[in-house]
VEXVO-204530 format. One record per residue (C-alpha): x, y, z; chain. Coordinates in pm, 1 decimal. Layout:
// VEXVO-204530
        x        y        z mol
        X        Y        Z   A
...
// end
This chain:
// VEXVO-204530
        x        y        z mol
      0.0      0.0      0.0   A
    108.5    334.1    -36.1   A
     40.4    592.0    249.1   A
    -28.4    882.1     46.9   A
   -348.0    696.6   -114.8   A
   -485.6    604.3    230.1   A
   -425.3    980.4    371.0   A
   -626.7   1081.9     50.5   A
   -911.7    845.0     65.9   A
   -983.0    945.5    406.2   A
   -935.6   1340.1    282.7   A
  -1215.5   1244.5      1.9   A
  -1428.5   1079.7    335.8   A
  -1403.2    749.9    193.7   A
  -1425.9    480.2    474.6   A
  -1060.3    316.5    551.3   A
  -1037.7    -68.7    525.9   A
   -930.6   -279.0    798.3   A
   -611.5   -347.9    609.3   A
   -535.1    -27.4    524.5   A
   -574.3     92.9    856.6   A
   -338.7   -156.3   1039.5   A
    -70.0    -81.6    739.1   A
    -76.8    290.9    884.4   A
    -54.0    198.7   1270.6   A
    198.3    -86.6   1215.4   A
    431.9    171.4    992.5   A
    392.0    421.3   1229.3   A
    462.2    203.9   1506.5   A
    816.2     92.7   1356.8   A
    946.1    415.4   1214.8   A
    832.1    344.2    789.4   A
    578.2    583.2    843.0   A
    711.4    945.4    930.6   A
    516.2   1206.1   1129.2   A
    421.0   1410.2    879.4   A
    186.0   1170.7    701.0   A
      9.0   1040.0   1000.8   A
     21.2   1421.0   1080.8   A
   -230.8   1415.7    774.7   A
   -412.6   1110.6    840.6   A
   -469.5   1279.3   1167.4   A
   -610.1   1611.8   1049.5   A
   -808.5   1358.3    785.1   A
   -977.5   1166.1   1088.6   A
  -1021.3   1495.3   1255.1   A
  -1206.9   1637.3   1003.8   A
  -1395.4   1386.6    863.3   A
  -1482.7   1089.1   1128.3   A
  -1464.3    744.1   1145.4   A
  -1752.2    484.3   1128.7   A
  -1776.2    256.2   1411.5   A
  -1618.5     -9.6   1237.0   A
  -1307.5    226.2   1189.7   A
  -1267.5    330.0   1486.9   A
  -1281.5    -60.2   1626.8   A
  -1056.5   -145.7   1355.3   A
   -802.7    135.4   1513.9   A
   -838.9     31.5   1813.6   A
   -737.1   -277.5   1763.9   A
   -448.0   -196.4   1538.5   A
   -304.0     17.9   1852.8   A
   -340.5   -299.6   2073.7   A
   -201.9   -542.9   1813.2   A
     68.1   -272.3   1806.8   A
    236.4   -411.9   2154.1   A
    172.4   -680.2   2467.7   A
   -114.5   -658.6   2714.5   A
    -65.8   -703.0   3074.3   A
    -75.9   -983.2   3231.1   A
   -318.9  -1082.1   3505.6   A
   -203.9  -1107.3   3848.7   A
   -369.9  -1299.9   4079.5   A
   -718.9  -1287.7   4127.1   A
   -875.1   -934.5   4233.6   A
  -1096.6   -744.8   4038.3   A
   -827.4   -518.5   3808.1   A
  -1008.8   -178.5   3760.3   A
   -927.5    196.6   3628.9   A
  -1082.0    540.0   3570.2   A
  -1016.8    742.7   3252.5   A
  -1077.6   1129.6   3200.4   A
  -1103.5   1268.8   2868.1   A
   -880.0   1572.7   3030.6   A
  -1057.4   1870.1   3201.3   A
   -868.6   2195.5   3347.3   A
   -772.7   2146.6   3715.2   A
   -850.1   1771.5   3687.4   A
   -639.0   1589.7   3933.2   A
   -923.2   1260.6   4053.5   A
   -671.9   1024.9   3891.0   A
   -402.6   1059.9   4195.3   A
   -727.2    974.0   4449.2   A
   -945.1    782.6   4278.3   A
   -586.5    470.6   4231.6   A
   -510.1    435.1   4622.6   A
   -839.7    493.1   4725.9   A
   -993.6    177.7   4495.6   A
   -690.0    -23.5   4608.7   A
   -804.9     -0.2   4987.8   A
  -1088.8   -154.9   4847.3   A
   -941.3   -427.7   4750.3   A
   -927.5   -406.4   4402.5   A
   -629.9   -402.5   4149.5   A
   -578.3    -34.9   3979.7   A
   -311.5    -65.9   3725.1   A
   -345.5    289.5   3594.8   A
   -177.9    396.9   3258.1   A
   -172.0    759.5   3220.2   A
    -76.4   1009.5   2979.3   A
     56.6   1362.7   2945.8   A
    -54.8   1670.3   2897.1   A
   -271.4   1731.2   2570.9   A
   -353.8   2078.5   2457.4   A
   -482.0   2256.7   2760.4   A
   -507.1   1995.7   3043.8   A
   -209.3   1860.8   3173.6   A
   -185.3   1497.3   3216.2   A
   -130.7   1287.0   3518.0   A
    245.6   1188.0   3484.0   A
    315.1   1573.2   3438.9   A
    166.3   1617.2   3789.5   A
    317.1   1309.9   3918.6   A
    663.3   1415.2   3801.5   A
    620.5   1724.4   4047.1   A
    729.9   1527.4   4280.2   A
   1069.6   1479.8   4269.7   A
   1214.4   1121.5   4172.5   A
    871.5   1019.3   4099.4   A
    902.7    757.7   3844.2   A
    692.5    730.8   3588.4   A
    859.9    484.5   3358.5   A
    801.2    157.9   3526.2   A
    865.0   -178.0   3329.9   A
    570.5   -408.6   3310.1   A
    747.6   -675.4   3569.3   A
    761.9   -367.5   3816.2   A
    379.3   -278.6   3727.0   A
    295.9   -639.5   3853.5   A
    522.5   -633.4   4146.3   A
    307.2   -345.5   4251.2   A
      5.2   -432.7   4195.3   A
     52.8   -720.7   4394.1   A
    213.6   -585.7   4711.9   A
     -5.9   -236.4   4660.0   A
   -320.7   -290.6   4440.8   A
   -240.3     15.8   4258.7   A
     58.9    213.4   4057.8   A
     -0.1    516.1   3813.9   A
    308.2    532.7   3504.9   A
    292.7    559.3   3138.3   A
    312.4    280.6   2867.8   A
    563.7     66.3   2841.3   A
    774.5     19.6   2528.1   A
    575.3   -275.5   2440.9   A
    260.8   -177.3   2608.1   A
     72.4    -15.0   2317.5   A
    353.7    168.0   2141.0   A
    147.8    318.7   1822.8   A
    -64.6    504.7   2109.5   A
    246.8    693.0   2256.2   A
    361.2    794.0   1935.8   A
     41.4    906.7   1807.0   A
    -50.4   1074.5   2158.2   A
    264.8   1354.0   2155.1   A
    191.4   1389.5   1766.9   A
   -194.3   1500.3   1819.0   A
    -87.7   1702.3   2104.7   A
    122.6   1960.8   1884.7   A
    -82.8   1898.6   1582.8   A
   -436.9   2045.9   1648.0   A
   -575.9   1690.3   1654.3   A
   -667.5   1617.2   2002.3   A
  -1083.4   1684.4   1978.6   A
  -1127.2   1388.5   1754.8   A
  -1401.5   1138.5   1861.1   A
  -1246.6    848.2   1658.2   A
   -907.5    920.5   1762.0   A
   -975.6    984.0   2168.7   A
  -1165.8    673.9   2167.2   A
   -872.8    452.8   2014.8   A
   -628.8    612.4   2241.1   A
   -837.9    576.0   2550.4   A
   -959.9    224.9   2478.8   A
   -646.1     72.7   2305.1   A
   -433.3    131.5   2661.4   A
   -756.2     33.2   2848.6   A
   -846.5   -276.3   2683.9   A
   -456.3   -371.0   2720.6   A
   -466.7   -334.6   3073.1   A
   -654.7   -650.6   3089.5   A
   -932.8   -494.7   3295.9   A
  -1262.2   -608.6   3462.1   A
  -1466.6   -294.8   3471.0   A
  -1403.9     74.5   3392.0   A
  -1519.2    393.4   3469.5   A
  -1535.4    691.3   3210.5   A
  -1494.3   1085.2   3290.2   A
  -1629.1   1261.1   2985.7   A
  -1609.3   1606.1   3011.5   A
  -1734.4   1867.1   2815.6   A
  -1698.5   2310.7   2847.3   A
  -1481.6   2536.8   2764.7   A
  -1243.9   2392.1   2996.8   A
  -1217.9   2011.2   2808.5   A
  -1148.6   1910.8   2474.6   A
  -1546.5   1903.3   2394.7   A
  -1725.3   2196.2   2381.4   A
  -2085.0   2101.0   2410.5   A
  -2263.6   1821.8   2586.5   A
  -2368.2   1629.1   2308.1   A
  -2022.1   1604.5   2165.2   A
  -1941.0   1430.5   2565.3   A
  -2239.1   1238.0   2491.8   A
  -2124.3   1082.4   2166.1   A
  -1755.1   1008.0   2241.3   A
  -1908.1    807.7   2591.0   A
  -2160.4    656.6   2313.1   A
  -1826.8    536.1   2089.1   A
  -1580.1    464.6   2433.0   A
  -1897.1    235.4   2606.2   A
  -1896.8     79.3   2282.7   A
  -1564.4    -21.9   2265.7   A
  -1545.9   -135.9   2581.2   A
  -1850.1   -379.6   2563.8   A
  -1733.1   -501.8   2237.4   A
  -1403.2   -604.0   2476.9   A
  -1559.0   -741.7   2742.1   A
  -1501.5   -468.9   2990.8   A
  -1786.6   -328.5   3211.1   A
  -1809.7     23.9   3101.9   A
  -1967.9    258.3   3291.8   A
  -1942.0    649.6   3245.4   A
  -2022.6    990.8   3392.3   A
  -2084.7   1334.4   3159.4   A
  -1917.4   1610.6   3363.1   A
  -1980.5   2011.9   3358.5   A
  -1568.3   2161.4   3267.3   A
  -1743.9   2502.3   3214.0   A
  -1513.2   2596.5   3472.6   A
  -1175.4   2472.3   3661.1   A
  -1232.4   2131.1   3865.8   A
  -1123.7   2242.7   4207.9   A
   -910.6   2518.4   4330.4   A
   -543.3   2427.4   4147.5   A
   -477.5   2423.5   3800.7   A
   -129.6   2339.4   3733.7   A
    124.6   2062.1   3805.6   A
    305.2   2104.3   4184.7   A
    -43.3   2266.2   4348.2   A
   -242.0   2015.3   4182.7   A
    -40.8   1756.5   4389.9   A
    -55.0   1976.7   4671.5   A
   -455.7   1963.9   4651.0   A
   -506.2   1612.0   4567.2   A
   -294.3   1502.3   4925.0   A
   -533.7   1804.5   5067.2   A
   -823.3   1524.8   4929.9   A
   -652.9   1220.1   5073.1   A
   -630.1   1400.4   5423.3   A
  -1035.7   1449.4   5425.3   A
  -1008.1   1826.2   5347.1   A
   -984.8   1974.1   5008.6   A
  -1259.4   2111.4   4732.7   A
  -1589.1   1918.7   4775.3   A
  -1557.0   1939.2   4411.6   A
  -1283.7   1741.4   4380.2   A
  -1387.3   1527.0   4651.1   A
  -1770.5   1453.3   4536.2   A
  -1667.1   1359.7   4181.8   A
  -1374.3   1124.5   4266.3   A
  -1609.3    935.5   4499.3   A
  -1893.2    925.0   4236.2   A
  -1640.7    760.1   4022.7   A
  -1488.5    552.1   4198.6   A
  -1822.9    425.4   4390.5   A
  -1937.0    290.9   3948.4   A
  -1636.4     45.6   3995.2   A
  -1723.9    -78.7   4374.9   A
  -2065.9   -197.1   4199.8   A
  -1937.8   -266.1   3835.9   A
  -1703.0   -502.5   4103.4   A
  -1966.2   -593.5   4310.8   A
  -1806.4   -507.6   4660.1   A
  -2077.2   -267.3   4716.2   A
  -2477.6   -341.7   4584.8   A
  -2572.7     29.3   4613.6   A
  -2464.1    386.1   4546.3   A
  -2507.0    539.6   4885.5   A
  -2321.1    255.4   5064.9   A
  -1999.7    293.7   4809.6   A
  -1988.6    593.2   4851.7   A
  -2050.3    631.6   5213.2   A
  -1758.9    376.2   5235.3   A
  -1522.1    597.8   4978.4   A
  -1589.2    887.0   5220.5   A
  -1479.9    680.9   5500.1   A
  -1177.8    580.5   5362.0   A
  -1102.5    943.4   5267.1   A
  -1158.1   1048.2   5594.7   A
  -1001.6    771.1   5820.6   A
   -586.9    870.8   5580.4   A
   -624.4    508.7   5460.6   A
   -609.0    592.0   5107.1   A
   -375.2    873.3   5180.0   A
   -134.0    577.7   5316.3   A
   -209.9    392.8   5055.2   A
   -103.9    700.4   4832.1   A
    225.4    757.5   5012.6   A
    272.4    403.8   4986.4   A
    286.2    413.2   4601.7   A
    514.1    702.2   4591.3   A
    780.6    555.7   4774.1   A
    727.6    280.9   4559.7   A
    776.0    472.6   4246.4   A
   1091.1    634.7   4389.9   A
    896.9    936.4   4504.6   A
    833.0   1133.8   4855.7   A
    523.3   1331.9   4909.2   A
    742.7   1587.4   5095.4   A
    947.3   1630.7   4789.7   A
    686.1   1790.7   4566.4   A
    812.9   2071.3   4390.8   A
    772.4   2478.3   4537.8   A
    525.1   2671.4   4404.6   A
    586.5   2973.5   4223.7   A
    496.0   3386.4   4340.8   A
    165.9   3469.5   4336.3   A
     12.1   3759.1   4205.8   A
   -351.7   3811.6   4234.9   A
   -590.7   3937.1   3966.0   A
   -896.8   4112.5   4114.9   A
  -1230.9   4222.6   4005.0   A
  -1252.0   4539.2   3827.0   A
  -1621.9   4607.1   3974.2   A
  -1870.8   4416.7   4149.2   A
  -2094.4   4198.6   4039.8   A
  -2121.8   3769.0   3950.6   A
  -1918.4   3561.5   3767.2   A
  -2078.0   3470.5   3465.8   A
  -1861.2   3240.8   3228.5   A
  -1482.7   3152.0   3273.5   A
  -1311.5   3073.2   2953.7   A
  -1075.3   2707.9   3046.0   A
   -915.3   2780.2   2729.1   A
   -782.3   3092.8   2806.5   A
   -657.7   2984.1   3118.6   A
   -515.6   2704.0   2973.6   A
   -328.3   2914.2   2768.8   A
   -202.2   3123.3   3064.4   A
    -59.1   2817.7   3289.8   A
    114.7   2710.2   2886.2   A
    197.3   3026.8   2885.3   A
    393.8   3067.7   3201.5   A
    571.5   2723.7   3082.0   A
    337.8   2493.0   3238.3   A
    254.1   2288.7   2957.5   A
    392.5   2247.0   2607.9   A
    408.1   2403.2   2296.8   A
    563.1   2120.5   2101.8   A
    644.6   1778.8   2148.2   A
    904.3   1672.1   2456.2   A
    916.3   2030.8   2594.2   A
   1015.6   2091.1   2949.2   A
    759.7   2157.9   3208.2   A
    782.6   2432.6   3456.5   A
    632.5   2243.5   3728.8   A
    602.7   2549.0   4008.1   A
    371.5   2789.8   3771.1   A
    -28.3   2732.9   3789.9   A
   -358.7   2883.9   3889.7   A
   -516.7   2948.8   4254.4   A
   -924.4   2950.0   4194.4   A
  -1052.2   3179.0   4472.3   A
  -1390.0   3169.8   4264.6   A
  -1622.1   3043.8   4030.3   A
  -1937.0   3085.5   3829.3   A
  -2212.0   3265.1   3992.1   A
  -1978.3   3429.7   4277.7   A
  -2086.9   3774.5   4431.8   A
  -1803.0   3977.2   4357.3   A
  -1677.4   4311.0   4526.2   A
  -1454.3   4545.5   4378.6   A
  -1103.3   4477.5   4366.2   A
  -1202.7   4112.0   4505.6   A
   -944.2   3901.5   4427.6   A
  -1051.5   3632.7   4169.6   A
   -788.0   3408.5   4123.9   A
   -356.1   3398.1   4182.3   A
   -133.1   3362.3   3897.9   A
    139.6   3167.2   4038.7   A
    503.5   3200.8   3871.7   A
    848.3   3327.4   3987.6   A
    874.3   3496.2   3557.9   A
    744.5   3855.6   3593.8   A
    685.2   3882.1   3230.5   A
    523.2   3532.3   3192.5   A
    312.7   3654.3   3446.0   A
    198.5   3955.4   3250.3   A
    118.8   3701.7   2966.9   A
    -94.0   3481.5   3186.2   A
   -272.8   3822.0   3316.4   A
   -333.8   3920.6   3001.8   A
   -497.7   3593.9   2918.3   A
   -650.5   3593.2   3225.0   A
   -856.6   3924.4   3215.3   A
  -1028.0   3795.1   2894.2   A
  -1103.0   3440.9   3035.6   A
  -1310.4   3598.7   3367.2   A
  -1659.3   3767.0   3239.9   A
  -1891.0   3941.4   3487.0   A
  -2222.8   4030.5   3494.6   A
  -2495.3   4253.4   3689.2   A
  -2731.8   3895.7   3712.0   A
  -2702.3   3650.0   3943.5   A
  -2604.4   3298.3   3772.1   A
  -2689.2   2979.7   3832.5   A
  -2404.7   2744.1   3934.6   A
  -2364.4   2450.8   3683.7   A
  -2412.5   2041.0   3801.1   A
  -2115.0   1890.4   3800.7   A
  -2164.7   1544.7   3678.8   A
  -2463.3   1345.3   3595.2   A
  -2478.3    960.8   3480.3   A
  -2488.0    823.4   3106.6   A
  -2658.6    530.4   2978.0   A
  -2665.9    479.4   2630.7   A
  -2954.8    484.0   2433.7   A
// end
């Protein structure tokens, strides 16, 4: 086959074949296909879909691309995924707190695409933290922990990590077929029992609307049945930041705030409404209110935060090692009134900005630089109220990220009614 006839058939919106679509992962996956054709593929899928038998055929070539790993003994292996939401940080809670439930959480996590950072960014704010464990390690954990967080292996699939830093720098990221392979190719190679899915949608996620979060958990579910994996999900309001942090050091710094029993009720409410879908996808709970009454407990009580420390060490890490933040310099309200809409891209944009995420593929992250949410939609504002803290030691970064800033916040004379957070899908 020749790769410039499959970019162009998916340009024209013909559908892919299975074969042509495996000849693309597999040459991407061993260096005979360069980045700037599946660049193009990309921006084709991007622009013009995938059926459902595409994006299962994809899916499958990203799995077929590596190994899966292998079941260890015989607990109920589990794991959360986000589609990436500003100030998103459940991931670090939701792993210990499931493995003091007995349960196996062998989570494979990503970095940062487009706005959001990703969990190994954050994780890597704590110095040492290694996030590079081979699979033998990953099973060594599991078994004396019940949970580790890290990125793919070399083996574990490989066409995925490629593919994920390429869409990241390319424009490509809010593509329903593409998410859903990503997502569900490192999922379904986890060798997992049940899953939980975080689909988020507002101007702080990759989807703007709620029927495009509807739709993607429509294609994921889909997936995952079709695997054998007990797929439940959640549609989530990222209208505005989850929680008070958004950045890579204070979103640590929050999440151990979670684990102690304090921190955002945010934070706190959706982590246990995710978590409590796998206690009865698992059966260790029958009903709602009791998994989560027990997930509260556990929260509470500095089990899971144990169990938290517990992992770090493990991964070479110390929770009193997490990196300092940077100065903070407020921005305040230019009059009174309420907060009306908060733009997550913009401020997205600031924290990149100030060097918090990246501008192309394998750029540095300043870990220390981030966001302090002192409020959110529908606040009563005074004058000169301070809204929220820019946090970075680079004066004119800083004046960047205020910039930014000013045109993310809008206020209004109305009062405004302060969005749900989450609510549950079921497919139609």
């Amino acid at each position: 086959m020749i790769p410039a006839v499959v970019i162009a058939n998916k340009r024209d919106r013909r559908p892919l074949s299975s074969d042509e679509i495996k000849f693309m992962i597999d040459g991407y996956s061993c260096g005979r296909i360069p980045d700037y054709q599946m660049s193009a593929l990309a921006m084709a899928i991007y622009l013009n879909g995938m059926s459902d038998r595409e994006i299962s055929d994809l899916t499958d070539s990203m799995i077929a691309s590596g190994s899966k790993l292998v079941k260890v003994g015989d607990k109920p292996r589990v794991d959360k995924h986000s589609t990436g939401g500003l100030g998103d940080k459940t991931s670090l809670i939701l792993a210990p707190l499931l493995a003091c439930c007995d349960l196996h959480v062998p989570m494979i996590s990503g970095r940062g695409l487009g706005i959001t950072g990703g969990t190994l960014d954050k994780l890597e704010a704590i110095e040492g933290f290694r996030t590079n464990l081979t699979e033998s390690e990953i099973h060594r954990q599991l078994d004396s922990l019940g949970c580790v967080i890290t990125g793919a292996t070399e083996s574990l699939v490989p066409a995925d990590k490629k593919l994920y830093g390429l869409r990241d720098v390319t424009a490509t990221v809010p593509s329903i077929p593409l998410i859903t392979a990503s997502i569900m190719s490192k999922k379904i190679a986890e060798s997992l029992d049940a899953l939980v899915l975080d689909v988020k949608f507002g101007s702080g996620a990759f989807l703007a609307t709620e029927e495009l979060a509807e739709e993607l958990a429509a294609s994921l579910m889909r997936v995952g049945k079709d695997a054998g994996v007990l797929t439940t999900a959640l549609i989530t309001d990222m209208t505005q930041p989850l929680g008070g942090m958004v950045g890579n050091a204070c979103e640590v710094n929050e999440s151990i705030a979670i684990l102690q029993g304090g921190g955002p009720s945010d934070v706190r409410e959706l982590t246990i409404e995710l978590a409590a879908r796998l206690l009865l996808s698992t059966k260790r709970e029958a009903q709602l209110d009791d998994a989560r009454s027990r997930l509260g407990k556990l929260l509470d009580s500095g089990s899971a935060m144990d169990r938290f420390e517990r992992m770090v060490h493990a991964q070479s890490g110390s929770i009193r090692a997490v990196r300092p933040i940077g100065q903070s310099r407020p921005f305040l309200a230019k009059y009174a009134g309420y907060i009306q809409a908060i733009d997550g891209q913009l401020l997205g944009q600031a924290v990149i900005a100030m060097g918090g995420g990246r501008m192309v593929t394998g750029q540095a992250i300043d870990f220390s630089v981030g966001l302090k949410m002192h409020c959110k939609i529908g606040h009563c504002l005074t004058e000169e109220q301070p809204i929220l803290d820019i946090q970075c030691d680079d004066e004119n970064k800083s004046q960047i990220a205020m910039q930014l800033v000013e045109r993310a916040i809008t206020i209004s004379d109305e009062p405004q009614k302060r969005p749900s957070l989450w609510r549950n899908f079921v497919t139609k």
